[in-house]
LONUDO-894548 format. One record per residue (C-alpha): residue number from 1; residue in one letter; x, y, z. Coordinates in steps of 0.05 Angstrom, whole numbers. Layout:
BEGIN
<r n="NUM" res="a" px="X" py="Y" pz="Z"/>
...
//
This chain:
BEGIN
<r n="1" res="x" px="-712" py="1932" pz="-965"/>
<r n="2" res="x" px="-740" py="1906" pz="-1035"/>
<r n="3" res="x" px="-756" py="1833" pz="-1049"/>
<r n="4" res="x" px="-709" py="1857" pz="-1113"/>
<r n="5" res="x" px="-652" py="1873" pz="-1065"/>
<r n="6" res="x" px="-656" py="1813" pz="-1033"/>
<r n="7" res="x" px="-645" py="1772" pz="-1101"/>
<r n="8" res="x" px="-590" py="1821" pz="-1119"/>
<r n="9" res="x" px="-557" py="1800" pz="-1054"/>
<r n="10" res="x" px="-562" py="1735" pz="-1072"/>
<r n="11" res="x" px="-536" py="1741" pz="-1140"/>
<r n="12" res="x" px="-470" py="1780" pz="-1111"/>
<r n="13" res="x" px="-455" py="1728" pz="-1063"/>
<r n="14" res="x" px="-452" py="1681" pz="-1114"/>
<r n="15" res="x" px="-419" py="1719" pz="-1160"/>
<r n="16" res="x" px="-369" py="1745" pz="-1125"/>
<r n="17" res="x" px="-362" py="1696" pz="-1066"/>
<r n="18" res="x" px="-372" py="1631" pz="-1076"/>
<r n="19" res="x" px="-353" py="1627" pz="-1153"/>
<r n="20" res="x" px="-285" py="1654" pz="-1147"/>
<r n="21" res="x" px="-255" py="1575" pz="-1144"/>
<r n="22" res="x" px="-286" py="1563" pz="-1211"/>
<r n="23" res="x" px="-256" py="1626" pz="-1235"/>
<r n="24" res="x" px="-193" py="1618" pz="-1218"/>
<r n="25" res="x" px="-202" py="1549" pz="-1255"/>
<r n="26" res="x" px="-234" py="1577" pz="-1312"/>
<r n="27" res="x" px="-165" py="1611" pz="-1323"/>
<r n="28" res="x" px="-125" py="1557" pz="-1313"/>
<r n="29" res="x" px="-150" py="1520" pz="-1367"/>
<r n="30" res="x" px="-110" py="1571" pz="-1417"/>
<r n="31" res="x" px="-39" py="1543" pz="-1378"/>
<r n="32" res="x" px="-57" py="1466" pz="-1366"/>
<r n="33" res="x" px="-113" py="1435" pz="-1386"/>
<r n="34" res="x" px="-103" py="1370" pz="-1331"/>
<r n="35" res="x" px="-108" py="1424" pz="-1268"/>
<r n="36" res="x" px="-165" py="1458" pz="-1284"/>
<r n="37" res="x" px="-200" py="1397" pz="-1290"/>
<r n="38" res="x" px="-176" py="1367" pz="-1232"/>
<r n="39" res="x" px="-252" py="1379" pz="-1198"/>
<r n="40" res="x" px="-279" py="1341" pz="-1244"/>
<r n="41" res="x" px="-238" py="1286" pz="-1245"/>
<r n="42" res="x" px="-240" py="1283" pz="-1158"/>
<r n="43" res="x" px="-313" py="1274" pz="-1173"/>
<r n="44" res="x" px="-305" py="1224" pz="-1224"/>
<r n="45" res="x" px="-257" py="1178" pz="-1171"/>
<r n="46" res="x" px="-306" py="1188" pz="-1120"/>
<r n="47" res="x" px="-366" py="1171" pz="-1162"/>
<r n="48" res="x" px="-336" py="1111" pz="-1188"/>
<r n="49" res="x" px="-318" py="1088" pz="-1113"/>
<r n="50" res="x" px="-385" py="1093" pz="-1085"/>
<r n="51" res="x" px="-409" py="1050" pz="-1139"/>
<r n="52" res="x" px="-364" py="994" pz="-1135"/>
<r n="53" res="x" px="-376" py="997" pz="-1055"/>
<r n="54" res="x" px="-452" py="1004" pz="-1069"/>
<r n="55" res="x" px="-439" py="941" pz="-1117"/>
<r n="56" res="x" px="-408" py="907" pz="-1065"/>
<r n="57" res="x" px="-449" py="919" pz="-1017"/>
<r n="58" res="x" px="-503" py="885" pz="-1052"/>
<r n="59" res="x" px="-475" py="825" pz="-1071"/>
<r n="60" res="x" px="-461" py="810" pz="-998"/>
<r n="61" res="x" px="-530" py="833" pz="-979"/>
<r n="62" res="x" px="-553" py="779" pz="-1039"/>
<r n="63" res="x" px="-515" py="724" pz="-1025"/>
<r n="64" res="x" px="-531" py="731" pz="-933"/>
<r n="65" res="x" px="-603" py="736" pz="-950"/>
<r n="66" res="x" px="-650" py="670" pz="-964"/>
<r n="67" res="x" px="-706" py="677" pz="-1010"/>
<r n="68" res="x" px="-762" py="681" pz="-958"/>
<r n="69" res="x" px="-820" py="674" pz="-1022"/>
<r n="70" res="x" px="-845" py="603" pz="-1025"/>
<r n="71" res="x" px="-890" py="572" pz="-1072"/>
<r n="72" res="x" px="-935" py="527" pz="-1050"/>
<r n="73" res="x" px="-970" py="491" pz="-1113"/>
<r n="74" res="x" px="-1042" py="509" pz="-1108"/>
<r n="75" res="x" px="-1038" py="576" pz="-1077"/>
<r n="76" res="x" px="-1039" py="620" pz="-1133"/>
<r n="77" res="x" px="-1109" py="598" pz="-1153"/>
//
């Protein structure tokens, strides 16, 4: 077996495996427009819910957490 093989083998699984989703999608688009972007958009709702939980979660780490920094007048010299 050829190093070439190998990446031909790799090349047909993901041609004729693991793509076949986005095919099928691909020809959707020509009947609705709304379904075959319907990946997208799931990605889109999830994106925009981990950042408003990631936004969240920051403003409650900010407001549990003192300011441990002091300044004592002097100390920067």
């Amino acid at each position: 077996m050829e190093l070439k093989d190998l990446f031909h083998g790799i090349a047909d699984l993901f041609e004729n495996v693991l793509f076949v989703p986005y095919d099928a999608l691909r020809s959707l688009e020509l009947d609705s427009w709304w379904l075959a972007n319907i990946f997208s958009w799931i990605l889109i709702i999830v994106g925009m819910a981990a950042f408003v939980y990631w936004m969240l979660q920051l403003k409650q780490f900010d407001e549990t957490t003192e300011s441990t920094y002091t300044y004592e007048e002097g100390s920067l010299d």
